[in-house]
N, C-alpha and C positions, 0 to 999 in steps of 0.2 A: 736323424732327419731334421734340416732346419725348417723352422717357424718362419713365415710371412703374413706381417700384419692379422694376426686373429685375436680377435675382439669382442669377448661376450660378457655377459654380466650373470653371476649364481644370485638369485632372489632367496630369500629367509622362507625356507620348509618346503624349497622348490626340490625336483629329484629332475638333474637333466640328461639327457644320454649323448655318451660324444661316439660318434661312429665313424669308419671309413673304414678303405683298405690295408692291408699289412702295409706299413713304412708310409702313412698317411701322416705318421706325428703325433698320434693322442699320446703312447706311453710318454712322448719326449714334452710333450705337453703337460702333462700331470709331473712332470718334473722339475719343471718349470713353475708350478703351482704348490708345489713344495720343499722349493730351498734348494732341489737338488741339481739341480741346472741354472744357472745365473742366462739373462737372455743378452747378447750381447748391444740389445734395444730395445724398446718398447717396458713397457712398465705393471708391475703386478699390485694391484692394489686389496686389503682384506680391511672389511668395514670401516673405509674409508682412511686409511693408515698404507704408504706405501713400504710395502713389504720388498721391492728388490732390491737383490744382490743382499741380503741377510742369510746366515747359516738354517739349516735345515730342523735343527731344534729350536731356531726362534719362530720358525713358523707353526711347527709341532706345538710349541706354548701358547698360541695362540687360541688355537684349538683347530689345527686344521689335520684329520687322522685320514691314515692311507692302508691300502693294503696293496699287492702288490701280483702280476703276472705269475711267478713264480713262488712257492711261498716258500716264507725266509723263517721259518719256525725252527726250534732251536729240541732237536730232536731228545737229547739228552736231558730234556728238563719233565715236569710233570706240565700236564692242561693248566691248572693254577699258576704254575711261575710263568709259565709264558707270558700269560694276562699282566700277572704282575710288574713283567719288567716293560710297560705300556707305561706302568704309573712314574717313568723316573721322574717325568721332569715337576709332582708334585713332591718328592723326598725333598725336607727339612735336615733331616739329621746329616752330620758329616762321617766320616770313618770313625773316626774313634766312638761315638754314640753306634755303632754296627758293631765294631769289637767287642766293648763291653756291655752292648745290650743294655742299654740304659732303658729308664724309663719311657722319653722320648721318645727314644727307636721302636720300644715295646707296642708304645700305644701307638705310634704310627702305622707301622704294621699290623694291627688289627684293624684299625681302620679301613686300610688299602684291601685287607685280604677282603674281608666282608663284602667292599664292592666289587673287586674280582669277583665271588663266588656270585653278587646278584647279576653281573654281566652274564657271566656262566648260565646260568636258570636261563636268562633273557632269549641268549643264542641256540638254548636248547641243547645244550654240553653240562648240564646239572651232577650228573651222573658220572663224568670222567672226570671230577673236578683234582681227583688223585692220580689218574692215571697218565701213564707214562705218554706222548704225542704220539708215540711209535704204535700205540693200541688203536688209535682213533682211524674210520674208514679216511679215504679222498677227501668226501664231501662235508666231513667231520672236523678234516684239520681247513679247510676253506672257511667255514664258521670258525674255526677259532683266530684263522687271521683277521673276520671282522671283528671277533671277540677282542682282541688285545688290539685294535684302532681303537674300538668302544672307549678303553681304557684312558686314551688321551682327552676323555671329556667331551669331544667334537663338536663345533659351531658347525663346520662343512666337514663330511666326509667322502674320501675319492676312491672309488671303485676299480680295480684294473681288472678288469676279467672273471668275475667274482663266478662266473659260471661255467667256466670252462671246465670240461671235463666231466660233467656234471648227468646223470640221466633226466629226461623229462620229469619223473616225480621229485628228484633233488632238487631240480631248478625251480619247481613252483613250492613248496618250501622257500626254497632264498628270497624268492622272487616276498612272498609274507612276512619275510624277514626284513627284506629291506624298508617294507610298509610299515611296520611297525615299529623301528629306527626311526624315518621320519615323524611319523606322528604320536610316538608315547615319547623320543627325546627329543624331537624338535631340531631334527638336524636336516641340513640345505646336505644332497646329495650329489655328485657326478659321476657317471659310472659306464666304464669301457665295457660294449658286450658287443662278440659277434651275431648274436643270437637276438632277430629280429623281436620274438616272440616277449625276450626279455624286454630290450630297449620301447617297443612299443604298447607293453604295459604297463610300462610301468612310470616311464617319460613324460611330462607335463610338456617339455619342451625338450628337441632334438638340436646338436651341432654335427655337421657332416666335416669331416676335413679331407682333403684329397692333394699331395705332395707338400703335405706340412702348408696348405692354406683353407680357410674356411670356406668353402662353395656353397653351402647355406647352413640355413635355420631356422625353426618353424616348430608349431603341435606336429605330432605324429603322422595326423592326417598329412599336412604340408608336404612333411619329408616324404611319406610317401607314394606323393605322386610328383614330385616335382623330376621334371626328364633329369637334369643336371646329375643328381644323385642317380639315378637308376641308372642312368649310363657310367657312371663311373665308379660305383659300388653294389647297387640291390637289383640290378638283371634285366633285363625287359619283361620275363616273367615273373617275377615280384607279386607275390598280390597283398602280402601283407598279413596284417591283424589287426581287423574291423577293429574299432573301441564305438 
């Protein structure tokens, strides 16, 4: 889906929600917001440094962590390495300090494990911190794809669908989860959800997209009464979730 002029700004410990219909543009947007799409115009800025057209791991360095529609967990590994391999792009050591497990290496990797395992506690996966991905339910390996963004450090973190799939008591779980991301780490959020209940509880501010452009943006309330969006995404019968 191409992009047409959208234009928004992520605020420091803000959690914003981007919504619209299927092939609206958000996934192609957040790819955009992570290296992984170069735009063929317009400009991507991250605390005041312009970031486009740079590789997807310089934006990762930055600290900008993603997780993703689909999850891309790496089944053959344990809950612990997963996380772990979040941490590349803090690894010091070259191949040969990995070979011979040098000192270096040593104490690196305790380091990194240790805050793998506090992430772990964090996401509420304390418990599988051994176990194999394959053990963990749905909504078990969905927390540990926030688990291993966690891992990048994150100044912003971007949400793609974090609840999908999800039943009503998982989702409000995540939903606690995601509050407490923001506010014990201090991270600026955005995050794709079809699921009203999510987006308007948890949204400070709302961006609607509709054919890869922005039709508005506003508090919760806004979005939800403004006709524009309700005709071309939340229904005429909409009613929402009062805040």
């Amino acid at each position: 889906m191409a992009l047409k002029d959208i234009d928004f700004t992520v605020y420091t410990d803000e959690i914003i929600g981007l919504i619209g219909p299927n092939g609206a543009g958000k996934s192609t947007l957040l790819n955009v917001l992570t290296g992984l799409t170069t735009p063929s115009k317009g400009q991507v800025f991250f605390q005041n440094e312009l970031i486009t057209g740079k590789k997807a791991h310089v934006f990762s360095s930055l600290g900008i962590g993603r997780t993703f529609q689909t999850l891309r967990l790496l089944n053959g590994f344990t809950v612990l390495e997963n996380v772990l391999l979040g941490f590349h792009r803090f690894a010091v050591t070259n191949l040969l300090d990995v070979l011979l497990r040098t000192g270096k290496f040593v104490r690196q990797e305790r380091v990194l494990e240790a805050e793998a395992r506090d992430i772990l506690h964090f996401v509420g996966l304390g418990k599988y911190i051994s176990a194999p991905v394959s053990f963990l339910s749905y909504s078990q390996r969905r927390r540990l794809e926030v688990a291993r963004a966690l891992a990048v450090r994150p100044k912003v973190l971007l949400l793609d669908e974090p609840a999908a799939g999800m039943n009503p008591s998982e989702t409000s779980e995540l939903m606690d989860l995601i509050l407490r991301i923001r506010d014990s780490k201090k991270v600026s959020i955005v995050i794709i959800e079809h699921d009203m209940k999510v987006i308007m509880g948890l949204a400070e501010r709302v961006v609607v997209l509709d054919h890869g452009e922005k039709i508005a943006e506003g508090t919760p309330k806004d979005i939800r009464n403004n006709k524009k969006v309700i005709e071309a995404y939340l229904g005429s019968g909409y009613a929402g979730v009062k805040n």
